[in-house]
TORSEMAR-98490 format. One record per residue (C-alpha): x, y, z. Coordinates in nm, 4 decimals, decimal comma, always signed. Layout:
       east      north         up
          X          Y          Z
...
//
This chain:
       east      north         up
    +0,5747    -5,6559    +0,0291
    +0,3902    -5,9651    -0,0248
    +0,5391    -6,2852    -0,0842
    +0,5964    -6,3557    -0,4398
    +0,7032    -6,7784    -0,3987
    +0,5295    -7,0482    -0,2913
    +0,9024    -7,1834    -0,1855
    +1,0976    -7,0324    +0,1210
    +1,3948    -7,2589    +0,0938
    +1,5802    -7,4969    -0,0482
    +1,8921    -7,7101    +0,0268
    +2,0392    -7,8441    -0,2736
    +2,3353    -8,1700    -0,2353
    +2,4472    -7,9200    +0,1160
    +2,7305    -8,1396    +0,2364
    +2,9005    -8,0165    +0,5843
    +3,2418    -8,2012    +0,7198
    +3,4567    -8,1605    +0,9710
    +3,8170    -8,3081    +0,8903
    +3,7192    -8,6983    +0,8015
    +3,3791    -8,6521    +0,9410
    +3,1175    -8,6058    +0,7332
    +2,8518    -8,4452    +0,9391
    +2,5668    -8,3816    +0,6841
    +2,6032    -8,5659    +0,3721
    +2,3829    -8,4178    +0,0418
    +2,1031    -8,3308    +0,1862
    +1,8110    -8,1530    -0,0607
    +1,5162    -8,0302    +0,0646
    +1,2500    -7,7891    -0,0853
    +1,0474    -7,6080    +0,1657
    +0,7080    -7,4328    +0,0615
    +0,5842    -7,1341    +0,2848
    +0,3933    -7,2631    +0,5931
    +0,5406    -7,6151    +0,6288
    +0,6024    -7,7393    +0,9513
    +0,9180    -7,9739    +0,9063
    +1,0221    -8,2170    +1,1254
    +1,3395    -8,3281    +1,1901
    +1,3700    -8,6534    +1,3420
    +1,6875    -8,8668    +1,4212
    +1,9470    -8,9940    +1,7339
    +2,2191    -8,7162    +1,8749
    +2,5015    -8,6831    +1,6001
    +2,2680    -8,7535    +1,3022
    +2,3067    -8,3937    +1,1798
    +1,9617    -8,2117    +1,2455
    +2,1118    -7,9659    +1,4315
    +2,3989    -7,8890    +1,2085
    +2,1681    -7,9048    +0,9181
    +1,9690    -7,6130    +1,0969
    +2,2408    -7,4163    +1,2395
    +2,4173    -7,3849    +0,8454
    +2,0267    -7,2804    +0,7617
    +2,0293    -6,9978    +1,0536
    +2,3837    -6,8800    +0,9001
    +2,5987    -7,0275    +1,2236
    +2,7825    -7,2178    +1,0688
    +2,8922    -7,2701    +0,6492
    +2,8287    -7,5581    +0,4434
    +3,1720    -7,7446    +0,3115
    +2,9438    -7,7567    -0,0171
    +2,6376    -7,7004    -0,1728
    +2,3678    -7,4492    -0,1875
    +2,1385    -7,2852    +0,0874
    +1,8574    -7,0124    -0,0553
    +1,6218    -6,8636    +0,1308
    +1,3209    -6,6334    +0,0223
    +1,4382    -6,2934    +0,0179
    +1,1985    -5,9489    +0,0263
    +1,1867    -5,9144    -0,3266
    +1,0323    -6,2875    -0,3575
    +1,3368    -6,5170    -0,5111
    +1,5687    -6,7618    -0,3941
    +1,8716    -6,6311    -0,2825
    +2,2109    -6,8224    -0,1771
    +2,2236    -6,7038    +0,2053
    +2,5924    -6,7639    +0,1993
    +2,7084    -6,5792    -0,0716
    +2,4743    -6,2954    -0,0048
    +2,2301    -6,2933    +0,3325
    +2,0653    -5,9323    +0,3191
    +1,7339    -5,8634    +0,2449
    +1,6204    -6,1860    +0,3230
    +1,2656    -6,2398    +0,5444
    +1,3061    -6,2459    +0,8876
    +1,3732    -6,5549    +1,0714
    +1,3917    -6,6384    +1,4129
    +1,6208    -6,9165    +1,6148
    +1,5968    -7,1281    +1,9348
    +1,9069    -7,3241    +1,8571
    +2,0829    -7,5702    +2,1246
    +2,0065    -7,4439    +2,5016
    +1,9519    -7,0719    +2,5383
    +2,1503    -6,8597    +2,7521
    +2,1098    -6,5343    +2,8066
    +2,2647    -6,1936    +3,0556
    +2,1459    -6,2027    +3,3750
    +1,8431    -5,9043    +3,2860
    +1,4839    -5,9806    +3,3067
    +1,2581    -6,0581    +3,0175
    +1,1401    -5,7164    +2,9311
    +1,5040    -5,6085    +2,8991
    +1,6516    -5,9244    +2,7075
    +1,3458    -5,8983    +2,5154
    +1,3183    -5,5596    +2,4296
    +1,6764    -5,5250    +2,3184
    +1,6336    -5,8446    +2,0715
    +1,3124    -5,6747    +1,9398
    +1,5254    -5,3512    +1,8530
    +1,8021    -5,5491    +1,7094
    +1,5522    -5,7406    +1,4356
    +1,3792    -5,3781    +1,3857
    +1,0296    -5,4346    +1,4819
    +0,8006    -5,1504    +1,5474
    +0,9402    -4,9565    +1,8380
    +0,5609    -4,8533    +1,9027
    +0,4577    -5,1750    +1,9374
    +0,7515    -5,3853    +2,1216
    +0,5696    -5,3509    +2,4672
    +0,2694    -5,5034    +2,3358
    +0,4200    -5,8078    +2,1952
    +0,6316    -5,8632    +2,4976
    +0,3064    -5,8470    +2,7075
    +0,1403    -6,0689    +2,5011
    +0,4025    -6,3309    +2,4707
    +0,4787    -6,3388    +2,8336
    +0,0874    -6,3393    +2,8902
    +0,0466    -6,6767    +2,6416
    +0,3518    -6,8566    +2,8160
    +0,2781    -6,7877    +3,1190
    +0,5647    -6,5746    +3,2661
    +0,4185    -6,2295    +3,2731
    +0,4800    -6,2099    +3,6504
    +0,7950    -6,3052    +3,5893
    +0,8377    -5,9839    +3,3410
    +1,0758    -5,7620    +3,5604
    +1,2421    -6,0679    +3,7244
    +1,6407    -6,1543    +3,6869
    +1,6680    -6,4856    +3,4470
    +1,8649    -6,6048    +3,7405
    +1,5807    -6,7162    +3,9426
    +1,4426    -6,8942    +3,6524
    +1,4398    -7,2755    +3,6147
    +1,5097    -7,4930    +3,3388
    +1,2237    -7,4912    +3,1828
    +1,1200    -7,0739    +3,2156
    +1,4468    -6,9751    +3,0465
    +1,3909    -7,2412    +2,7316
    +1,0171    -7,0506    +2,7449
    +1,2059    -6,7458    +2,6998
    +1,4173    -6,8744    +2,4442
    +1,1031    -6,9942    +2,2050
    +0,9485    -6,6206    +2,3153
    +1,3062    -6,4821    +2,1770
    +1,2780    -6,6685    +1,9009
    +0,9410    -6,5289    +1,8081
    +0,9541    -6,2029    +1,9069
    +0,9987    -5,9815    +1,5914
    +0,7452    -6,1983    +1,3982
    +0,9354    -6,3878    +1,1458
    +0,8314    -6,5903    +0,8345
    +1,0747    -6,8944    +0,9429
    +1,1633    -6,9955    +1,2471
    +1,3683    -7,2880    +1,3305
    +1,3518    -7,4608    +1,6425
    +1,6003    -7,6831    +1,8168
    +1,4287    -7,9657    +2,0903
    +1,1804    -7,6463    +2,2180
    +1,0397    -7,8817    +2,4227
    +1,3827    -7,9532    +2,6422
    +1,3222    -7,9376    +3,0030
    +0,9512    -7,8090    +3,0231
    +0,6801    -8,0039    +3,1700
    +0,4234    -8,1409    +3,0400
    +0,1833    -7,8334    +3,0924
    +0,4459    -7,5954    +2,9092
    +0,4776    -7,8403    +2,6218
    +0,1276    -7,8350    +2,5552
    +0,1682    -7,4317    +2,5496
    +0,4743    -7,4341    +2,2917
    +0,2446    -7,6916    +2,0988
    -0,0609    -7,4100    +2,0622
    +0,1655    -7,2031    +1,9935
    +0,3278    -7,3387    +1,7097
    +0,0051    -7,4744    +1,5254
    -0,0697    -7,0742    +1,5973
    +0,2150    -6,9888    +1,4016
    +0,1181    -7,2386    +1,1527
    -0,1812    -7,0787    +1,0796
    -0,0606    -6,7603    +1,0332
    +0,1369    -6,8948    +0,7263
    +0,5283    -6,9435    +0,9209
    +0,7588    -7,1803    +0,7965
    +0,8673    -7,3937    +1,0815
    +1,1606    -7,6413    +1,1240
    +1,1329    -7,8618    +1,4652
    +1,4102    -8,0758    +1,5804
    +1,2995    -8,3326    +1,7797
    +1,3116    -8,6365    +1,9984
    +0,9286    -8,6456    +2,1008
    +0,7663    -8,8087    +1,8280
    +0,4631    -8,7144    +1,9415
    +0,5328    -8,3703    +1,9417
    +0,6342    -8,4119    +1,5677
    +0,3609    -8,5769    +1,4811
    +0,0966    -8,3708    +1,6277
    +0,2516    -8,0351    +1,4982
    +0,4372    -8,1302    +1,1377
    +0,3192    -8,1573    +0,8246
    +0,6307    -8,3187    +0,6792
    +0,9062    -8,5799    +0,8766
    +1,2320    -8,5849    +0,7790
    +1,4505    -8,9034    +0,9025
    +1,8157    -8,8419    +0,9239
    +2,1110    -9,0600    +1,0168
    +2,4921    -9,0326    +0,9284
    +2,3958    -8,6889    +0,7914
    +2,1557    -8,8149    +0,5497
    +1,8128    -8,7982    +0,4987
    +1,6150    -9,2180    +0,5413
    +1,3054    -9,0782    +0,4261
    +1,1384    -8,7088    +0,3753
    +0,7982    -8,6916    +0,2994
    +0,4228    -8,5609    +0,3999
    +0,3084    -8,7211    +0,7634
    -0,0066    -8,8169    +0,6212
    +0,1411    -9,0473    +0,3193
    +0,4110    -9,1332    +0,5936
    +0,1160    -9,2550    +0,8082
    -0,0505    -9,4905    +0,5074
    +0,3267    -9,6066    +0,4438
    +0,4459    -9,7011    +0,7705
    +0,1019    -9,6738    +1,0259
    +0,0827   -10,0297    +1,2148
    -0,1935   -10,2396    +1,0969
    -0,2320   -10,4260    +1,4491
    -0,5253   -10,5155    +1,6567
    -0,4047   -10,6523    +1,9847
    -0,6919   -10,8646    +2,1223
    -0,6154   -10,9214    +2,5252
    -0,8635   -11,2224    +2,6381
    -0,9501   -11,2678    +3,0137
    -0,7873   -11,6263    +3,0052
    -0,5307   -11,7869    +2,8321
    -0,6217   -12,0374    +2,5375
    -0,5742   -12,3702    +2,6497
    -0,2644   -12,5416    +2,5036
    -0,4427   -12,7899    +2,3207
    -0,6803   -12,5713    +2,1561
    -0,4495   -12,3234    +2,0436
    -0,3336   -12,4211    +1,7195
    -0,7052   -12,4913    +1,6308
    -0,8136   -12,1704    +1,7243
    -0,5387   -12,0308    +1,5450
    -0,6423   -12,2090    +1,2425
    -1,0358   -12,1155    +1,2336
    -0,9199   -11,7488    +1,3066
    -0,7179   -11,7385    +0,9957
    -0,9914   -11,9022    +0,8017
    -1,2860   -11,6572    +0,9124
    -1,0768   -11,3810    +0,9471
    -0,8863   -11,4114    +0,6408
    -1,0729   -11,1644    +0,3972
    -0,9602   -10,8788    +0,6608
    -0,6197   -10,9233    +0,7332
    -0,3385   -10,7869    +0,5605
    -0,2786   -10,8766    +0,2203
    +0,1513   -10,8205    +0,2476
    +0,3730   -10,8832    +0,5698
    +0,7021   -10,7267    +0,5483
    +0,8935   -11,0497    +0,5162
    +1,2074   -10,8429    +0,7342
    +0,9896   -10,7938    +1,0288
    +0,9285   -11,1691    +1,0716
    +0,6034   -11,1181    +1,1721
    +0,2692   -11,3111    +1,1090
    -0,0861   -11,2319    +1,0032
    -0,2441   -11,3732    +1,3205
    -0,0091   -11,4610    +1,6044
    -0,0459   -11,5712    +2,0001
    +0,1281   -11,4603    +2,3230
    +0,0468   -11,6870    +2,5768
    +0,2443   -11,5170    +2,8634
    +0,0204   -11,2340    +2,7999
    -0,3101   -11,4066    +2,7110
    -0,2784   -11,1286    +2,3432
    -0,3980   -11,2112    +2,0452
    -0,2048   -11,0032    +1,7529
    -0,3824   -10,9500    +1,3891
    -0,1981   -10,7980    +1,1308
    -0,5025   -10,6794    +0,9226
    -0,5706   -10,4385    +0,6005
    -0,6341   -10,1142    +0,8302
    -0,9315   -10,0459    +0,7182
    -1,1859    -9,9215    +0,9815
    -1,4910   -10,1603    +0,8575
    -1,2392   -10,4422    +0,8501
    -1,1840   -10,3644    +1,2358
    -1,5499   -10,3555    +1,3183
    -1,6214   -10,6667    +1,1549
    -1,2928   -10,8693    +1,3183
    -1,4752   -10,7592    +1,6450
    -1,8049   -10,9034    +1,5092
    -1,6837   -11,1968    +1,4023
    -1,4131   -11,2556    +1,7107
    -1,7379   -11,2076    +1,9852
    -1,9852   -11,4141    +1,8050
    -1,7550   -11,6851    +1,6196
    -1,5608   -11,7488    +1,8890
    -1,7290   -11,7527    +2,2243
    -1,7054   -12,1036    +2,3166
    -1,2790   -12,0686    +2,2429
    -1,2067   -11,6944    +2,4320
    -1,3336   -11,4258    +2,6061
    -1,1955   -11,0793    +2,5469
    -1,1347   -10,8105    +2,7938
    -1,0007   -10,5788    +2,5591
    -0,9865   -10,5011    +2,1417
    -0,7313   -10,2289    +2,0209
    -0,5280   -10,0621    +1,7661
    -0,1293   -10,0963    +1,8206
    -0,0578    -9,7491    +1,9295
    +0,2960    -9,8431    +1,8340
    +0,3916    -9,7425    +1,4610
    +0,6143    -9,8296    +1,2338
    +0,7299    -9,5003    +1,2241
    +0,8440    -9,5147    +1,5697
    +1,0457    -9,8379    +1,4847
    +1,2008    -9,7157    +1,1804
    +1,3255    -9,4448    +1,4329
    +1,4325    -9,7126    +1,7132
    +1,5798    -9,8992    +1,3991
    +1,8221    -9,5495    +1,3119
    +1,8928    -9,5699    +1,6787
    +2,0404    -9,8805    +1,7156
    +2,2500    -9,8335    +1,4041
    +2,0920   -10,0785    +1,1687
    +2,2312   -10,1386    +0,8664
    +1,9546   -10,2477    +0,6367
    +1,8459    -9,9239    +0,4286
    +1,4582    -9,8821    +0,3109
    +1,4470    -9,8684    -0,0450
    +1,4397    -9,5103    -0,1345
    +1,4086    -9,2723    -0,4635
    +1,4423    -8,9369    -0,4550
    +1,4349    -8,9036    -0,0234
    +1,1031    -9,1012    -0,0502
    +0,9716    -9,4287    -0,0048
//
């Protein structure tokens, strides 16, 4: 039966303690079919107690949990979890009887009733796309780390379902196999799934996710799409490294004509909490730092103007984008505990 809503879940004020601890504190969320959510935040935030009380592991103290069920309404998976779509779980580290794939497989296929006629295939296939099809009648005892967390994502997948919620999939494979689960995913992705990804690797999230939510003390910092998360909290720096330091003299100076001829191009706001300025100098490491509007014909003409202007003060060896966002240091921010809160309304900026 087709899918009657556009949403496959929603959490609504879901509030999860243990004794004094408040694990996951009123958290809402709305989920539309074929999201890819991220969930980003340091150990004990609550992601994965947030996605365990989604997979029905553990109960919410309060609140509400619904889920798309066959018929194509929200239903409260706690009060009543049948007939819901499938879903499928890698949750914490996988563990699993010392069998080989095709068994451990095969029996989780028959359990979520997919097509007997067809379980072979998919196993075949699955093994084939990660890689361990030789490994198909071998005991999981000889497996490493990384091969039995393969297994787990394959276990997850298995029967097809329309969510699936992953829990750090990428822990303990190399780089090679996280490049596979990556495909795979944005393969999923197109095929319509509703994915939630816990995860350290911010890269990970941000190649594969289409939303990012922050959490910390069980609560949510920010939730919202990573492309208005990008033009929110994407770096506007240009780190210019020049082949010699700026003589001591001259710097202030140059400092002074590059803020004058650069000045149209540069940003317009600096967050006054980050203490940082529109043009700054680190001599130690002969870098030039512009904070400018991030606009890409703003870049080309900085580079115009810092090559032709400014040949008799420099000479650069190398003109770049900050690959460091501000995304990554709002999460280093959560890490360390800090207490200053972004201004939010309603889980957004």
């Amino acid at each position: 039966m087709p899918l009657i809503s556009n949403l496959v879940l929603k959490l609504d004020n879901v509030c999860k303690t243990y004794g004094t601890l408040k694990a996951v504190n009123n958290i809402n969320i709305e989920v539309k079919r074929g999201e890819v959510i991220g969930f980003v935040g340091p150990n004990g935030a609550g992601k994965t107690t947030t996605l365990k009380m989604i997979a029905r592991l553990i109960h919410p103290t309060s609140g509400d949990i619904c889920i798309l069920n066959k018929q194509g309404t929200l239903q409260n998976i706690h009060k009543n979890s049948k007939n819901l779509v499938e879903m499928g779980f890698l949750i914490d580290i996988p563990h699993f009887y010392n069998l080989n794939p095709y068994q451990i497989l095969k029996h989780i296929a028959n359990l979520r009733n997919y097509p007997k006629e067809k379980i072979k295939q998919r196993i075949d296939q699955l093994l084939t796309a990660f890689n361990l099809i030789r490994w198909k009648y071998k005991k999981v005892k000889h497996f490493s780390k990384g091969m039995i967390q393969k297994l787990g994502f394959i276990a997850a997948i298995i029967h097809d379902p329309e969510i699936i919620i992953l829990d750090e999939p990428q822990t303990g494979l190399d780089p090679n196999a996280r490049i596979d689960v990556r495909k795979y995913i944005r393969h999923l992705q197109d095929k319509g799934k509703t994915i939630f990804l816990a995860s350290h690797m911010l890269y990970e999230i941000t190649e594969i996710c289409d939303k990012i939510a922050l959490i910390n003390h069980g609560s949510i910092i920010v939730f919202d799409t990573l492309k208005k998360l990008e033009l929110l909290l994407e770096s506007k720096e240009i780190v210019c490294e020049l082949i010699k330091p700026i003589p001591l003299e001259k710097k202030d100076p140059v400092l002074s004509k590059l803020s004058q001829y650069l000045s149209p191009y540069l940003e317009r706001e600096v967050d006054p909490t980050s203490l940082k300025e529109k043009i700054s100098y680190v001599p130690q490491e002969k870098k030039i730092i512009l904070h400018y509007d991030g606009k890409d014909e703003s870049r080309i003409e900085i580079l115009r103007i810092l090559v032709e202007e400014f040949k008799s003060d420099f000479a650069i060896e190398s003109f770049s984008k900050s690959k460091i966002s501000q995304l990554e240091q709002l999460y280093t921010q959560i890490i360390n505990d800090n207490k200053e809160k972004p201004n939010l309304h309603n889980g957004k900026w």
